[in-house]
C-alpha positions in Angstrom: 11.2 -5.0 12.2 9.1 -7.3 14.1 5.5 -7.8 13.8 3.4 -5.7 16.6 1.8 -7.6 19.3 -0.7 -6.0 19.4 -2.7 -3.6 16.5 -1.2 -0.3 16.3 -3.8 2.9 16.2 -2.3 5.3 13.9 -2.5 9.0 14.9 -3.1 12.0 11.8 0.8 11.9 10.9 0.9 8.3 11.0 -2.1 8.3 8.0 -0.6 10.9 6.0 2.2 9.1 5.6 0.5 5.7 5.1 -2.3 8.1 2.4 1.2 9.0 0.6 2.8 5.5 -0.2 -0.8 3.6 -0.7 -1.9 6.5 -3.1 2.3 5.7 -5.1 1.2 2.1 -4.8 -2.1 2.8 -6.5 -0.2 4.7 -9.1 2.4 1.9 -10.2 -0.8 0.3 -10.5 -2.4 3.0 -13.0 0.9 3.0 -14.9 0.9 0.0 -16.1 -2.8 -0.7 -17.1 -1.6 0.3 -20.6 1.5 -2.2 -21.1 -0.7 -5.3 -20.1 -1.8 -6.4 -23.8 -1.0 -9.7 -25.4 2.5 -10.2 -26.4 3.7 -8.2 -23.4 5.9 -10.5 -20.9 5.3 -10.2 -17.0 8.9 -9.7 -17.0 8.7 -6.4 -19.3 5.9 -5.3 -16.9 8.3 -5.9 -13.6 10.7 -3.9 -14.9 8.4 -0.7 -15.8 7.1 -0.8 -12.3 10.2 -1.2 -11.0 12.1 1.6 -13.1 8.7 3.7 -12.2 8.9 3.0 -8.2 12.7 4.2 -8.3 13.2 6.8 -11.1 9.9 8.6 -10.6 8.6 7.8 -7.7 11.5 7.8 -5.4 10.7 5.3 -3.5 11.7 1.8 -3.1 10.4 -1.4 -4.3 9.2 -3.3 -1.2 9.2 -7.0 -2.6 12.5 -6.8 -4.0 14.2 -9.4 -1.6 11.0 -9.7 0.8 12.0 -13.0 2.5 14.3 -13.6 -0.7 11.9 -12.6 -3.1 13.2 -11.4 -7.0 10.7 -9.5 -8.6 9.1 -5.9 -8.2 6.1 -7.0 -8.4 3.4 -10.2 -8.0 2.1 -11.2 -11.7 -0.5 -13.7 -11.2 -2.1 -15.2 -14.3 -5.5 -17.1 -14.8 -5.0 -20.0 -12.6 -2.6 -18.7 -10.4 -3.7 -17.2 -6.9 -0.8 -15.2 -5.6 2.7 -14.8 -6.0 3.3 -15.4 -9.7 6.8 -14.7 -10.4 7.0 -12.4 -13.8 9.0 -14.5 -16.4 9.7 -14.4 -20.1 6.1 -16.1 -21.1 4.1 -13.2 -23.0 0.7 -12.8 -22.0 -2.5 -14.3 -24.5 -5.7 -12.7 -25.7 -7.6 -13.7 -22.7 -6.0 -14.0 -19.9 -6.6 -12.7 -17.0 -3.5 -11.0 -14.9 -2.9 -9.6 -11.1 -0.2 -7.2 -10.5 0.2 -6.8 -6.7 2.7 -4.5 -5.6 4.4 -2.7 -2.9 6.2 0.4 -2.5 8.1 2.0 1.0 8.5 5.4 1.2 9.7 7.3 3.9 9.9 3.8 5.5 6.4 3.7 5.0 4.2 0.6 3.4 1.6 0.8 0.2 0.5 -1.9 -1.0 -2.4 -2.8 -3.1 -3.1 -5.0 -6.6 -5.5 -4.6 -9.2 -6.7 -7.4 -11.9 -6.2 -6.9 -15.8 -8.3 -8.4 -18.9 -5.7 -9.2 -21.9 -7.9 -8.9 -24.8 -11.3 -10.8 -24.8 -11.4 -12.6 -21.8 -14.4 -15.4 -21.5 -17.5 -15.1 -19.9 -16.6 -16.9 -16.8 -13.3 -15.0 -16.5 -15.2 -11.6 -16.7 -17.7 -12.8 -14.2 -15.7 -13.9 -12.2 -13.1 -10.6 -11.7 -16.0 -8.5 -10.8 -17.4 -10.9 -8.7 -13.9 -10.5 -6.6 -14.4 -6.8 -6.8 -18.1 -6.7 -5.5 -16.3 -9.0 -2.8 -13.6 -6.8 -1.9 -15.9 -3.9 -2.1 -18.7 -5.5 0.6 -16.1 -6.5 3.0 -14.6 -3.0 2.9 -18.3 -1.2 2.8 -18.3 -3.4 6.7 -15.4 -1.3 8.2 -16.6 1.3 11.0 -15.5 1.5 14.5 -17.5 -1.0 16.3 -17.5 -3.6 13.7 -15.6 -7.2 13.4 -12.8 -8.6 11.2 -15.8 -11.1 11.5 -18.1 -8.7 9.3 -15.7 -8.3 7.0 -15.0 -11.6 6.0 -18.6 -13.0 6.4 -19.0 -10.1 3.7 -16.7 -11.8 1.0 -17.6 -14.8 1.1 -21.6 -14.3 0.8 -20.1 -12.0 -2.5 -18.4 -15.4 -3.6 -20.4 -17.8 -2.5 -23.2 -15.7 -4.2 -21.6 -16.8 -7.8 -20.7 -20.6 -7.1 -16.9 -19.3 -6.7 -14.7 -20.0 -3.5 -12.9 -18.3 -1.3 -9.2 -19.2 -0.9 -8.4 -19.6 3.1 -4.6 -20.2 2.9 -3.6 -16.5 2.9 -5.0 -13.2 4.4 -5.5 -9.4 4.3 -2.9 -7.8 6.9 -2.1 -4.6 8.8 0.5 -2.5 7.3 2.6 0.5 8.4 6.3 0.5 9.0 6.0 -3.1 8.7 4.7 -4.9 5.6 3.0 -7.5 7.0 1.9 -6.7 10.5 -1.5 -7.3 12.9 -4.2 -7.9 12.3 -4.8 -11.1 10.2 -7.9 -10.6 7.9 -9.6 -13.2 6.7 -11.9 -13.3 3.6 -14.5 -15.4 5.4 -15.9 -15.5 9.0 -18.9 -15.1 10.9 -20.9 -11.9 11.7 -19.8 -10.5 15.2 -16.8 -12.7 15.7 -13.1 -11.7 16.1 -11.3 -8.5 16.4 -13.6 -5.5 16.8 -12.4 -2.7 14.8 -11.1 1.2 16.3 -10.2 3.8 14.7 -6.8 4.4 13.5 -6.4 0.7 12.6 -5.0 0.1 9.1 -5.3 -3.2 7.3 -5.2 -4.6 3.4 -8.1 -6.5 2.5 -7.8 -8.3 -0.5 -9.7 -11.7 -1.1 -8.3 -13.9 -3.3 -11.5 -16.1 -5.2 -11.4 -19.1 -7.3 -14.0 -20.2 -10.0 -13.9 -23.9 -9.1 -12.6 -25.0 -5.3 -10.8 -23.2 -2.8 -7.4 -25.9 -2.8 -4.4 -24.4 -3.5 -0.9 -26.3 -4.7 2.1 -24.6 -4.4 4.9 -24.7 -7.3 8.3 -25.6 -6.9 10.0 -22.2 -6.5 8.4 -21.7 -3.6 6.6 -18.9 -4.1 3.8 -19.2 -7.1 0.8 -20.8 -5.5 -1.9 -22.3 -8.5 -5.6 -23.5 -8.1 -5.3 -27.2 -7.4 -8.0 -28.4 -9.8 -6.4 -25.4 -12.3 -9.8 -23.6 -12.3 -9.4 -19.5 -12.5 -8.3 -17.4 -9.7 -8.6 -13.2 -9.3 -7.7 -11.2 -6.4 -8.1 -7.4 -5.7 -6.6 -5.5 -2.4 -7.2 -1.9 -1.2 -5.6 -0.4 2.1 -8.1 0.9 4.6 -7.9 2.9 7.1 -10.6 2.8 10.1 -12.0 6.0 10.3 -14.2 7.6 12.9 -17.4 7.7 11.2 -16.2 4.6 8.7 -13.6 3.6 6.8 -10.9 5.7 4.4 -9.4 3.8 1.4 -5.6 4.7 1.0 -4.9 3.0 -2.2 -7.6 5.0 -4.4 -7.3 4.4 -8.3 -5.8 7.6 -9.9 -8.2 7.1 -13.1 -11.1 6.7 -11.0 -12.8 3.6 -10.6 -12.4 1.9 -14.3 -16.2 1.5 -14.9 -16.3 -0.6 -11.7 -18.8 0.7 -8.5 -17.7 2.9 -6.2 -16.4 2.3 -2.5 -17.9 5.0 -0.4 
C-alpha cells in the first residue's frame, strides 16, 4: 500500500482499531522487560516477541520482511541509534538496549519502542535515557488541534539540548494506520509555529532518537544498523498519538504503568 498524499483524519472506528494494535504493541513491549538481563542474546529476545505477537497475540509481526527486513523486532544497543539487528552477542551489565516493534492486526499498525537498563548502567547512560523520555514526553505534551509539527519538534530538542545531548536528524516520527510508514514526517527538532498544523483525527509516532555526544550517524554494512559516528551513546523512545479534540490520546500506553517515569497527560 502506498503512502497517502495527503494526512488521513481517522474517524472513531478508525481509532479503535489503531487503540487495539498500539495497546498489543505496548504489550510485546511489557513482555519482555523481564528477559532483558545480562547474558540474555537479542536474538533470544526476537524470538519471545515474535512467538508472543503470533501465538498469543494473534497478530502478525510487522517488520518481519519490511523492505527485506529479518527480525521481529529493532534491538538497538548503547551506541546504536535504530535498527540494530538482534544477533547471538549477549547483552552486559550496563548496557543500555531499545526494543522497537511493530505489530498489524486486523491490517492495522502499532508501533512503539521502549529503552531497557541491563544491570547498572553509568551515570551518563541513566541520564541520558530519561533525558530522551522527558523529550518524547514535551513533544507529545505540544499536540492539540491547532498546534505545529513545528511545536513538537522545537519541544525535543530544547529537552536535548537542555542536557548537552543531540538530536539525531536522519530519521523521523511518522503517521501510521493501514500503512506503517505513512504522512506526516515528524521531526524531532523545528521551530515554534512552522510546518503542518495539527487536526484532529491525525495519528503519528513520535519517537526522538538522542545521542550523548553529536548528532552524526554511520550506517553499518548490512544496511540496516545505523551507529553514532563518534560511538558516543544513543536512546530512543516512541509512543503513538492520536490528535484529539481537546489534546492528544496516547495509543501505545505501558500496561505496567509508567515504570517510575512521569506521566503523559
Amino acid at each position: 500500500m502506498s503512502r497517502s498524499r495527503t494526512v488521513p483524519i481517522r474517524n472513531q472506528e478508525e481509532l479503535t482499531q489503531l487503540r487495539r494494535a498500539g495497546a498489543l504493541a505496548a504489550d510485546v513491549l511489557h513482555m519482555i522487560g523481564e528477559h532483558v538481563k545480562a547474558g540474555v542474546t537479542t536474538n533470544q529476545l526476537d524470538r519471545l516477541c515474535h512467538d508472543y505477537i503470533v501465538h498469543v497475540q494473534q497478530a502478525v509481526p510487522a517488520n518481519v520482511g519490511y523492505h527485506g527486513y529479518p527480525k521481529t523486532i529493532c534491538a538497538s544497543v548503547n551506541q546504536v541509534i535504530c535498527h540494530g539487528i538482534p544477533s547471538d552477542a549477549p547483552l552486559k551489565d550496563g548496557d543500555i538496549v531499545n526494543i522497537d516493534v511493530a505489530v498489524i492486526k486486523d491490517g492495522w499498525y502499532g508501533d512503539s519502542s521502549r529503552m531497557y537498563c541491563v544491570g547498572k548502567s553509568s551515570g551518563l547512560a541513566r541520564r541520558l535515557v530519561r533525558t530522551t523520555y522527558d523529550a518524547m514526553r514535551a513533544g507529545i505534551l505540544q499536540v492539540r488541534p491547532g498546534a505545529t509539527l513545528g511545536d513538537v519538534g522545537y519541544a525535543i530538542q530544547r529537552v536535548a539540548q537542555r542536557e548537552g545531548f543531540s538530536v539525531v536528524r536522519e530519521y523521523c516520527g511518522h503517521g501510521i494506520g493501514r500503512i506503517y510508514h505513512d504522512e506526516p514526517q515528524v521531526l524531532h527538532y523545528g521551530q515554534p509555529a512552522s510546518g503542518l498544523t495539527l487536526k484532529a483525527g491525525m495519528v503519528f509516532t513520535i519517537e526522538p532518537m538522542i545521542n550523548a555526544g553529536r548528532p552524526d550517524i554511520r550506517q553499518l554494512a548490512d544496511g540496516w544498523t545505523v551507529v553514532t559516528r563518534d560511538n558516543s551513546l544513543s536512546a530512543q523512545w516512541e509512543h503513538m498519538v492520536a490528535v484529539t479534540e481537546h489534546g492528544f490520546e496516547v495509543l501505545t500506553p505501558w500496561p505496567d504503568g509508567q515504570g517510575g517515569y512521569p506521566a503523559i497527560d
